[in-house]
Structures are given as structure tokens and as C-alpha cells.
GUKENU-939811 format. One line per field, with one value per residue: residue number from 1; x, y negated, z of N, C-alpha, C in turn; residue in one letter. Coordinates in steps of 0.1 Angstrom, whole numbers, plus 5000, padded with zeros to 4 digits. Each point is the difference from the previous one (the first is absolute). Layout:
migu: NUM, ...
n_x: X, ...
n_y: Y, ...
n_z: Z, ...
ca_x: X, ...
ca_y: Y, ...
ca_z: Z, ...
c_x: X, ...
c_y: Y, ...
c_z: Z, ...
bati: A, ...
***
This chain:
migu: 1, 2, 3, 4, 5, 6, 7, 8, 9, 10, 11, 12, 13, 14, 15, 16, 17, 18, 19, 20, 21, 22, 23, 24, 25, 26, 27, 28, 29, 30, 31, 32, 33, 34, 35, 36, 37, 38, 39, 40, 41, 42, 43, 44, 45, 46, 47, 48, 49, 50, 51, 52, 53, 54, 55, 56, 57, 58, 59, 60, 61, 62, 63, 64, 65, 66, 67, 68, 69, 70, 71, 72, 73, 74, 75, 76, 77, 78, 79, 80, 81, 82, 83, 84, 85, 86, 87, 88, 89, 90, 91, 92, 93, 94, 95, 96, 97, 98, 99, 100, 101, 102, 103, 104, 105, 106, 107, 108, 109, 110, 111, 112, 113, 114, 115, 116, 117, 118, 119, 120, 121, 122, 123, 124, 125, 126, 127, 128, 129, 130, 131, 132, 133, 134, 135, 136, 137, 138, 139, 140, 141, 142, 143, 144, 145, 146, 147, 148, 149
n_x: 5008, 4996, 5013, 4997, 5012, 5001, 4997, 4995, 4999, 4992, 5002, 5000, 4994, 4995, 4995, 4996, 4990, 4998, 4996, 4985, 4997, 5000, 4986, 4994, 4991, 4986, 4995, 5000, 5010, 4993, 5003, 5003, 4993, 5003, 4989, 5012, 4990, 5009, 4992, 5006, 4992, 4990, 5011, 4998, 5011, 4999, 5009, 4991, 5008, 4995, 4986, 5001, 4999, 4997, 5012, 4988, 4999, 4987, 5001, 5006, 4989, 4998, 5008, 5014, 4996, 4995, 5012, 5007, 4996, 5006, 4985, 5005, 4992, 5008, 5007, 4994, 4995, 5010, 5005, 4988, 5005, 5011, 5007, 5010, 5011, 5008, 5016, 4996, 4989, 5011, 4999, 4994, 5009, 4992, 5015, 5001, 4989, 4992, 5006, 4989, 5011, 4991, 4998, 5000, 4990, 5008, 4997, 5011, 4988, 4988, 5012, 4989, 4992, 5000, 5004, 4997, 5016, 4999, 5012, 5004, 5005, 5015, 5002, 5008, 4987, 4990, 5006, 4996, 4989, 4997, 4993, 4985, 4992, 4997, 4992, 4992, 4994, 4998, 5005, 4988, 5005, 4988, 5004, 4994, 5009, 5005, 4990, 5006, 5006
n_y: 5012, 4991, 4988, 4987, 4995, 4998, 4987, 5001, 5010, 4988, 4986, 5008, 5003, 4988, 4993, 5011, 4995, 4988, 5008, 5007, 4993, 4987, 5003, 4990, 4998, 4993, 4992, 4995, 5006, 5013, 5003, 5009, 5009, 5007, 5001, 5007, 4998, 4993, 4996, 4998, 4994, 5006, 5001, 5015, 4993, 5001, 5004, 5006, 5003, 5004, 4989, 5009, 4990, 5004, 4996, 4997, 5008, 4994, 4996, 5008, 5000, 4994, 5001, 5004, 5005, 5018, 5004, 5008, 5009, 5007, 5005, 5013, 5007, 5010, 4992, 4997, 5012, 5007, 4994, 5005, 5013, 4991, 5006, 5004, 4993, 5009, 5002, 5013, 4999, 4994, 4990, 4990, 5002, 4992, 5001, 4985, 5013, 5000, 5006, 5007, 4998, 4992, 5010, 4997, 5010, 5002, 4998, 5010, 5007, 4995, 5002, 5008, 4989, 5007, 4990, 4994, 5002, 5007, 4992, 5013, 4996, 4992, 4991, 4996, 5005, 4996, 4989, 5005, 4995, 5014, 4997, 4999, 4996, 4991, 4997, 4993, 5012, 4988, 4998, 5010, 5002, 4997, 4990, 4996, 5002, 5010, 5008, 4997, 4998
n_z: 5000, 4992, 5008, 5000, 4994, 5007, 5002, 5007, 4993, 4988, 5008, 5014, 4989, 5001, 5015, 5007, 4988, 4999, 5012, 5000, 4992, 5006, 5002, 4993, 5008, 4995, 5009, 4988, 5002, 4996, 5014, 5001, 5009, 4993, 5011, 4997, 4990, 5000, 4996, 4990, 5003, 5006, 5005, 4999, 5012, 5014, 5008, 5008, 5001, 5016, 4999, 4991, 4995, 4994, 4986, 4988, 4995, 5003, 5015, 5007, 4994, 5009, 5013, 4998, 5011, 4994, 5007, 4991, 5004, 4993, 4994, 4995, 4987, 5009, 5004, 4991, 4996, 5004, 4996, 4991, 5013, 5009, 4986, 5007, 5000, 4991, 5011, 5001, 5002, 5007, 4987, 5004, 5006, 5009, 4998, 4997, 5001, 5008, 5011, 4998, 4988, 4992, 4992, 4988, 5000, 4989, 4984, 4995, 4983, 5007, 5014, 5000, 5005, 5006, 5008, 5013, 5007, 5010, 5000, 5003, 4986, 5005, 4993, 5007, 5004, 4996, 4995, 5012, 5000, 4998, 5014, 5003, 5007, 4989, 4994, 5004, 4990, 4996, 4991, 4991, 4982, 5005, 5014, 5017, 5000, 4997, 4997, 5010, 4989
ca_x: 4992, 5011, 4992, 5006, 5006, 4996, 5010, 5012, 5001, 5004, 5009, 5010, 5001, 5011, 5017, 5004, 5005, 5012, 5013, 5006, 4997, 5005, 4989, 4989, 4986, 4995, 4993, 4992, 4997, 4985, 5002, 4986, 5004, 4997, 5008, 5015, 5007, 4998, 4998, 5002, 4996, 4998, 5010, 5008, 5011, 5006, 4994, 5009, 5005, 5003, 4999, 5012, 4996, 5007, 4989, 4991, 5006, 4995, 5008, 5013, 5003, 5004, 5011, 5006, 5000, 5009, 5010, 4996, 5006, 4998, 5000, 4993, 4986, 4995, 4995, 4994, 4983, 5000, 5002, 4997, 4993, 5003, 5014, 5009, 5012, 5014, 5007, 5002, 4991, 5001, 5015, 5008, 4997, 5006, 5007, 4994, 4989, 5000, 4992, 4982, 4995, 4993, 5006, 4988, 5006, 5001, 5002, 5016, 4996, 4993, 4996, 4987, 4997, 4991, 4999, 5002, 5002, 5017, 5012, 5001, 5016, 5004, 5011, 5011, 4996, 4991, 5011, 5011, 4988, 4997, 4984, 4990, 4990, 5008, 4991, 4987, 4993, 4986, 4988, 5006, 4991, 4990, 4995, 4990, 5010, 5003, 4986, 4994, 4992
ca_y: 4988, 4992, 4992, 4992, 4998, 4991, 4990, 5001, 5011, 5000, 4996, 5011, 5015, 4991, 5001, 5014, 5010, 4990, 5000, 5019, 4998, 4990, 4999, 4989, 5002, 4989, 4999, 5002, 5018, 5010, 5005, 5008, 5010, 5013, 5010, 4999, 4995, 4986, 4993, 4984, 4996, 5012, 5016, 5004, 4995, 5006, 5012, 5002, 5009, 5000, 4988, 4992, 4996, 5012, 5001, 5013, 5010, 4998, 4987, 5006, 5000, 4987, 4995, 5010, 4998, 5009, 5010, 5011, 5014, 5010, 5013, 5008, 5002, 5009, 4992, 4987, 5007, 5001, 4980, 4994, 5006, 4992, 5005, 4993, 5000, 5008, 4993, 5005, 4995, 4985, 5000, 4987, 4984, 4990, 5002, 4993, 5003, 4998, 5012, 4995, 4990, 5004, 5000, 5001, 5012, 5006, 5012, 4998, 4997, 4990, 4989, 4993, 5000, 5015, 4999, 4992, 5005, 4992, 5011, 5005, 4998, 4994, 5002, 5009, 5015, 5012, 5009, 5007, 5009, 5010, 5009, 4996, 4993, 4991, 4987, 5007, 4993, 4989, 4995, 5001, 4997, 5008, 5004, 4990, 4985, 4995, 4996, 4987, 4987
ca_z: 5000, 4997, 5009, 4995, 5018, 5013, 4996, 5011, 4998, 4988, 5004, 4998, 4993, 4987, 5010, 4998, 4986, 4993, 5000, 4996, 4984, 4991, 4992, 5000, 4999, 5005, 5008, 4991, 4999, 4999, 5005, 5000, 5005, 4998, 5007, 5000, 4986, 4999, 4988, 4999, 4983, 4997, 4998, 5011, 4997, 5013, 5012, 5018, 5004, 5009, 5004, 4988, 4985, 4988, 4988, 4994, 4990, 4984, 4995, 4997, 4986, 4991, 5010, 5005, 5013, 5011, 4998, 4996, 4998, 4985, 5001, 4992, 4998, 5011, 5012, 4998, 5005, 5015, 5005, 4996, 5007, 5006, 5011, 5003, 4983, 5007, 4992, 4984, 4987, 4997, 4992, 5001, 5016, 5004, 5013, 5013, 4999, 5011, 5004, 5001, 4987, 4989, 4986, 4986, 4993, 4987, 4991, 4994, 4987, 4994, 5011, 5006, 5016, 5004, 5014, 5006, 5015, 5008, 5000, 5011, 5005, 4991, 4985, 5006, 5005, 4987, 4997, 5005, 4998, 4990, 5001, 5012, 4993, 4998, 4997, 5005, 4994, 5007, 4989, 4990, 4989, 5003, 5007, 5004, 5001, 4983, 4997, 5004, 4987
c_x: 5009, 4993, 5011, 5012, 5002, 5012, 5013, 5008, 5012, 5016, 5010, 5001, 5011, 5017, 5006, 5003, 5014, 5014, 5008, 5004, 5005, 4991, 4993, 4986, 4995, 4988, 4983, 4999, 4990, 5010, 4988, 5011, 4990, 5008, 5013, 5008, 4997, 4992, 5004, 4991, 4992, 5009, 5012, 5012, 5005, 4992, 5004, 5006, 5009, 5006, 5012, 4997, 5007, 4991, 4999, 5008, 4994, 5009, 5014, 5003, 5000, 5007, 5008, 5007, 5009, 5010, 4993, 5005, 4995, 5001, 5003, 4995, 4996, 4988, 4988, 4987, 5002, 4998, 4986, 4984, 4994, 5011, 5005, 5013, 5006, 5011, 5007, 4994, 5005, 5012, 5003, 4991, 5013, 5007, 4993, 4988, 5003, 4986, 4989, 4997, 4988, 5007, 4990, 5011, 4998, 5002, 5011, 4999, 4999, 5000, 4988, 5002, 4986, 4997, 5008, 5005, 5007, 5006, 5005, 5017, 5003, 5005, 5012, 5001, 4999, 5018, 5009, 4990, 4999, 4989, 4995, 4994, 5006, 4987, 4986, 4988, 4986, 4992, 5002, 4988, 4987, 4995, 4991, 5006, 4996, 4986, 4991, 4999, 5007
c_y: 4988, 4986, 4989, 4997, 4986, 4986, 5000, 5012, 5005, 4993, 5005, 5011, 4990, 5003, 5010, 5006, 4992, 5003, 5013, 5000, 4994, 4995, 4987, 5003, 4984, 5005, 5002, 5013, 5003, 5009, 5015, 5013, 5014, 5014, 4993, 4990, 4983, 4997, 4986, 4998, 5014, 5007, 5001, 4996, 5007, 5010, 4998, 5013, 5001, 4987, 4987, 4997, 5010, 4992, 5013, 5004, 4989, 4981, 5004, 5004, 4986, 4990, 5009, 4990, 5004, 5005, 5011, 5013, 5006, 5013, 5009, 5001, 5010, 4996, 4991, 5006, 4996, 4985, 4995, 5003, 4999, 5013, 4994, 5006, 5008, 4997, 5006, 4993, 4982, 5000, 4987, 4992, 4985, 5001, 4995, 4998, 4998, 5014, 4985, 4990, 5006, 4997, 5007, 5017, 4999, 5008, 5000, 4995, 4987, 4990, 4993, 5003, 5015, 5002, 4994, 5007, 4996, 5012, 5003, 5001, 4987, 5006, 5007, 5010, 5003, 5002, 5010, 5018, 5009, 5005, 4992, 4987, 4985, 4990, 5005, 4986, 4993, 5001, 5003, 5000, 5007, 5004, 4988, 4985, 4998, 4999, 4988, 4989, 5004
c_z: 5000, 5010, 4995, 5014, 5003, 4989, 5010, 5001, 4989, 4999, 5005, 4992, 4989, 5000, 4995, 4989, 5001, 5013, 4998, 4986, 4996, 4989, 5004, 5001, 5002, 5007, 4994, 4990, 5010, 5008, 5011, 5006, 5000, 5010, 5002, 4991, 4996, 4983, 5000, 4984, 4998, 4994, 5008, 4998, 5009, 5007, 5010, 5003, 5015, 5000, 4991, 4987, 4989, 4988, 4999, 4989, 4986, 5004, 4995, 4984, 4990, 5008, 5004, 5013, 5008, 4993, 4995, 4999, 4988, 5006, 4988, 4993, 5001, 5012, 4997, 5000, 5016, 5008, 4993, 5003, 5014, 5014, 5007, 4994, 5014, 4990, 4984, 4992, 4998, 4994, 5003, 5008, 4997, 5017, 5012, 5003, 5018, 5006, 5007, 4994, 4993, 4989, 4989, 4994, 4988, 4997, 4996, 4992, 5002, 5007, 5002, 5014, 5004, 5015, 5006, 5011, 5010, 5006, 5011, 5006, 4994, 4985, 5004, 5007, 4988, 4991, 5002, 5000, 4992, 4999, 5008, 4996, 5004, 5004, 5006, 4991, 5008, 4989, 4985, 4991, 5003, 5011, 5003, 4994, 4984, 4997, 5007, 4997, 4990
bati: X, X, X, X, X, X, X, X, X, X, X, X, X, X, X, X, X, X, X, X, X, X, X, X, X, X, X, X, X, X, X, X, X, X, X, X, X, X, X, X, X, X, X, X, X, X, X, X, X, X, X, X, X, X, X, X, X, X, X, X, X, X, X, X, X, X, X, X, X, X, X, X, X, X, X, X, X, X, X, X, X, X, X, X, X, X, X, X, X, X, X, X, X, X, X, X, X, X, X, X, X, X, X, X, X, X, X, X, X, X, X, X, X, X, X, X, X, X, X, X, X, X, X, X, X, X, X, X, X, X, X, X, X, X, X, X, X, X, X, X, X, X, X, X, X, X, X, X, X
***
């Protein structure tokens, strides 16, 4: 059920993207909350996730935000499933990924964005890594989040 949010509300959600982001919103944005999921302008832009702004997979396709890990195309049914990534199935990270960052998964082929996770080690663990579960997927092509506008 979607409820418009509060002006006072909207003000700090501004604050916030622009300092997690580095993103601009005006005041005069259509701000609106669906369950978990921010609308700005009727569409989904962000999420909550244990009380933290995450973009959406469908904003993440037209802002690359996050750090990104590459999966496979072994791996990409499974991530797109809403797995969670183990470290075989990942060919290319960013070192200074930081353990309980969020980061946007890909495809090797086609680097599309397939879910949204955070990571359970840093960059400099996962390289030293050969097995065990690396990223813990939040959000992916097909689930509440994504169909929510």
C-alpha cells in the first residue's frame, strides 16, 4: 500500500541519498512509500534494507552506484533467483569492496546488473578465498522490490 511520506520526512530522505549517493532530489519530487521501497516520481528508486537506503536494481540500471562483483553464467539462474553468490561462481570483484558493503551482481557476458547484495567479506578476504559463500543476495530481477513499479 503505497502512503505519501511526511515533508519532514522527505527532507531528510534528501540529506541521506545525497550523502550515501551523492544524488540530488528536490523537494518537489513525488515522494511515496510502498511497504519497504521508496518511490520517487512513481518509481521505484530505493529500498530498506535493515534500516538502510539500498538503490533498486531497476534505478541501478540507469546509475551505477555500486561496486560490482561478476558472476559466471553458471551462477546468474542462481543470483537471479535470489541465491546467495559463493566464491567459485565470481570472476571479478573490486578489491576494496568493504565486508557489509552493498554491491550490484553481474553477468560476465553482458555486465547487466541481476541483483543487488552485501558482502560478507572484504575484497582482500574474498581474494585469498577458494570456496564459501561470499555475498548474501537482498534483492533481485523478479522479486517484490523489482515488480513494485
Amino acid at each position: 500500500m503505497k502512503k505519501a511520506i511526511k515533508k519532514k520526512e522527505v527532507k531528510e530522505l534528501i540529506k541521506t541519498l545525497f550523502e550515501l549517493y551523492d544524488l540530488e532530489f528536490s523537494k518537489k519530487d513525488k515522494f511515496e512509500l510502498d511497504d519497504n521501497v521508496v518511490l520517487i516520481n512513481s518509481e521505484s528508486k530505493f529500498f530498506y534494507y535493515e534500516k538502510k537506503l539500498v538503490p533498486t536494481l531497476r534505478f541501478i540500471l540507469k546509475n551505477s552506484l555500486l561496486k560490482t562483483i561478476t558472476v559466471d553464467m553458471g551462477a546468474v539462474p542462481y543470483a537471479a533467483k535470489g541465491v546467495d553468490m559463493m566464491r567459485p561462481g565470481i570472476t571479478e570483484f573490486d578489491e576494496e569492496i568493504e565486508k557489509n558493503e552493498f554491491i550490484v551482481i553481474v553477468d560476465e557476458t553482458h555486465k547487466k546488473p541481476i541483483a543487488i547484495g552485501l558482502t560478507l567479506f572484504s575484497g582482500q578476504e574474498i581474494k585469498d578465498m577458494k570456496t564459501g559463500k561470499i555475498v548474501k543476495n537482498i534483492h533481485y530481477v523478479g522479486d517484490n522490490i523489482w515488480n513494485s513499479a
